[in-house]
N, C-alpha and C positions, 0 to 999 in steps of 0.2 A: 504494500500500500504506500503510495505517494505519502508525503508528509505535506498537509494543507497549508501550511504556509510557503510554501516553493508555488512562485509564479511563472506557468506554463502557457506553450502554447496548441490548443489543445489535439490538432488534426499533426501537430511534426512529431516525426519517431527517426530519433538517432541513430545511424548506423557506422557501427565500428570494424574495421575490415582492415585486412592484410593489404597492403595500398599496390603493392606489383602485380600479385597472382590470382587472387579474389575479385578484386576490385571490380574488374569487365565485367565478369559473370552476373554482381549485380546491378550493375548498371544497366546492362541489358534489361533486364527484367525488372526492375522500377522503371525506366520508362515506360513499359507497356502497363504498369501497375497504376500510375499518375493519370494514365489516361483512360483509367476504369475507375479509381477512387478518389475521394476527398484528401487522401492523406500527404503531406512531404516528407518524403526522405532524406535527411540532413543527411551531409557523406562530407567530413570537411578534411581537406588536405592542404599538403604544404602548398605557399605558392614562391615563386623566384623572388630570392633575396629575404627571407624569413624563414629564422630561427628556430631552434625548438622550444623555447618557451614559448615564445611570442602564438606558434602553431598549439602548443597545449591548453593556452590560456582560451585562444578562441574554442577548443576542443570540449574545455569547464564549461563554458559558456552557453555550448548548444547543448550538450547533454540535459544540463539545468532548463534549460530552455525544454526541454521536450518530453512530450505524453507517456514516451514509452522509449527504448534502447534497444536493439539488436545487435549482437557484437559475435563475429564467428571467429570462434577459435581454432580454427583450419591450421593446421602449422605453427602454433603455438607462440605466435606473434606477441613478442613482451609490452608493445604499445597498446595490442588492445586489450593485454589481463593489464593494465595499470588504467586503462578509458573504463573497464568495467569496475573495478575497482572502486572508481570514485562515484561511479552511478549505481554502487550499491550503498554509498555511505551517503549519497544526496536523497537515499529510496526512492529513486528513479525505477518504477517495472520495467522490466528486463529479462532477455532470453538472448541461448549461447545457441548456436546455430555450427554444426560441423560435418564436414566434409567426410562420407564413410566411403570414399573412393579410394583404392588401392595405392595409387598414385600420392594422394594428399596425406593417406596413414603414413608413407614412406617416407615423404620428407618433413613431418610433424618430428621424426625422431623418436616415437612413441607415445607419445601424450600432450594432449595441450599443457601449456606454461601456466594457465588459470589452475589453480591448486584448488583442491577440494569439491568438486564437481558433486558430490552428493547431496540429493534436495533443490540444485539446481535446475531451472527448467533449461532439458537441452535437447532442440531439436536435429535430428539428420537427414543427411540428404546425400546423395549420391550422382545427380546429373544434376546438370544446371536445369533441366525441368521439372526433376523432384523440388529444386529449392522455389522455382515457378510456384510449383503446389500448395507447398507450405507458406510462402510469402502471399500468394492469393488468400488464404485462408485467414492470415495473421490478418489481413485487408479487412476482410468480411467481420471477422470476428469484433475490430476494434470498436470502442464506446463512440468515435466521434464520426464513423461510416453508419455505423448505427441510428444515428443521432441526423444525421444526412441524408441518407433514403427515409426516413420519417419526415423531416421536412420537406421533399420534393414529395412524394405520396398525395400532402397535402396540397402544395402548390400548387399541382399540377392535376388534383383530382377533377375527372370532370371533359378530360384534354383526348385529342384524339392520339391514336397511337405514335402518328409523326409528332406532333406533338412535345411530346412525353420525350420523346429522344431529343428535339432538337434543345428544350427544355433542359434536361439534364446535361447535355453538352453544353452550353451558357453556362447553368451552376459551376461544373466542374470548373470551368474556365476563369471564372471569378474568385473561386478558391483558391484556386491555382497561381492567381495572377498577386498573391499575396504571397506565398511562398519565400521563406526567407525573410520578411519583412513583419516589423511589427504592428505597423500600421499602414494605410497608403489613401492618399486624398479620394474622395468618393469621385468626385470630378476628373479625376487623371485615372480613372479605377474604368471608369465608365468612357471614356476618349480611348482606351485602352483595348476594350471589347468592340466601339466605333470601327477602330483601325482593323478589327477582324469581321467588319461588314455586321454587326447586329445591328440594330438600329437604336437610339436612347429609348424609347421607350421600351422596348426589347429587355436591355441591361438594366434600367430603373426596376424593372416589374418582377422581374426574379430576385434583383438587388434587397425589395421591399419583403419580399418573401421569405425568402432565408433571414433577413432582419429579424422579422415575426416568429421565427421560426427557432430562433435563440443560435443558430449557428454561424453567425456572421454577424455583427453591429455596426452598424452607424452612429456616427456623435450626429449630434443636430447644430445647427447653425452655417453661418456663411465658407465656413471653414471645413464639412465635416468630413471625417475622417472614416474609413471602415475597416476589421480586423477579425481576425477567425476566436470566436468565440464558445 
């Protein structure tokens, strides 16, 4: 259980990952995942000319920052038993995700570097489709996908079938277009979805809905603001 006084944001889930060998496999597959769910995938790496603290501190930051943590311990990566590590001491929920291919056991050396694995929730996988499976799953199952096809249900009760798709394409979109951000002006938010051919009224009307909806807010006034809530 999260500890209540840690302010999150509620649709990002941290991913901590062997940065060479992992990495692709899930990149691959949150993309395709983004573009079926409400959720962000935070994946944060070095950039040119930064450090390792400088790269850990921003590492504290998203972790604290997010709903939930996934960290696979494939190869027994010392970065990411010291990233889980502190998202077990922020009670950040969290799950160890590993690699049960032949190949990945070999160069582990025999065991993840994360010590004491028992009681741990630890999922495996074996082809980058199996981890497909399992990550679709972790998707569907989460409180704030959850919390997201309840609110479009409603929005959209009523809608024809096209409808309903092109509807939830918009939502996703809007979600999405927050990503990373903690907030982002409703008017640049909405100029935003413009530039992808919806129309304001379009973006407004879903905008109001997910508002309603409790999954997304607006401030009010000349200024307002909107954020995944």
């Amino acid at each position: 259980m999260a500890s209540s006084a840690r302010a999150f944001t509620p649709n990002q889930v941290f991913v901590g990952i062997p940065w060479k060998n992992v990495r692709p496999r899930y990149e691959k597959v949150i993309h395709k995942l983004e573009q079926k769910y409400p959720l962000y995938f935070a994946i944060v790496g070095r950039k040119d000319g930064q450090d390792a603290q400088e790269l850990f501190e921003l590492i504290k930051l998203g972790i604290a920052a997010s709903s939930y943590a996934i960290f696979d311990a494939t190869g027994g990566n010392a970065n990411v038993s010291l990233e889980y590590g502190y998202a077990e001491g922020m009670e950040v929920p969290r799950a160890i995700f590993l690699s049960s291919h032949k190949a990945a056991q070999k160069d582990s050396a025999g065991s993840p570097i994360i010590s004491d694995l028992g009681g741990k929730r630890r999922i495996h996988y074996k082809t980058q489709g199996k981890l497909a499976v399992e990550l679709d799953k972790f998707c569907r199952e989460h409180d704030y996908t959850k919390r997201f096809e309840k609110a479009l249900r409603g929005a959209l009760k009523g809608k024809s079938k096209g409808a309903k798709k092109s509807g939830r394409a918009l939502a996703l979109k809007i979600v999405h277009a927050l990503d990373g951000k903690a907030k982002m002006r409703r008017a640049e938010l909405v100029q935003h979805l413009q530039a992808q051919e919806y129309t304001e009224h379009e973006a407004e009307a879903i905008l109001t809905k997910l508002h309603q909806a409790g999954v997304l807010k607006c401030t009010v006034g000349k200024y307002s603001e909107a954020y995944v809530a």
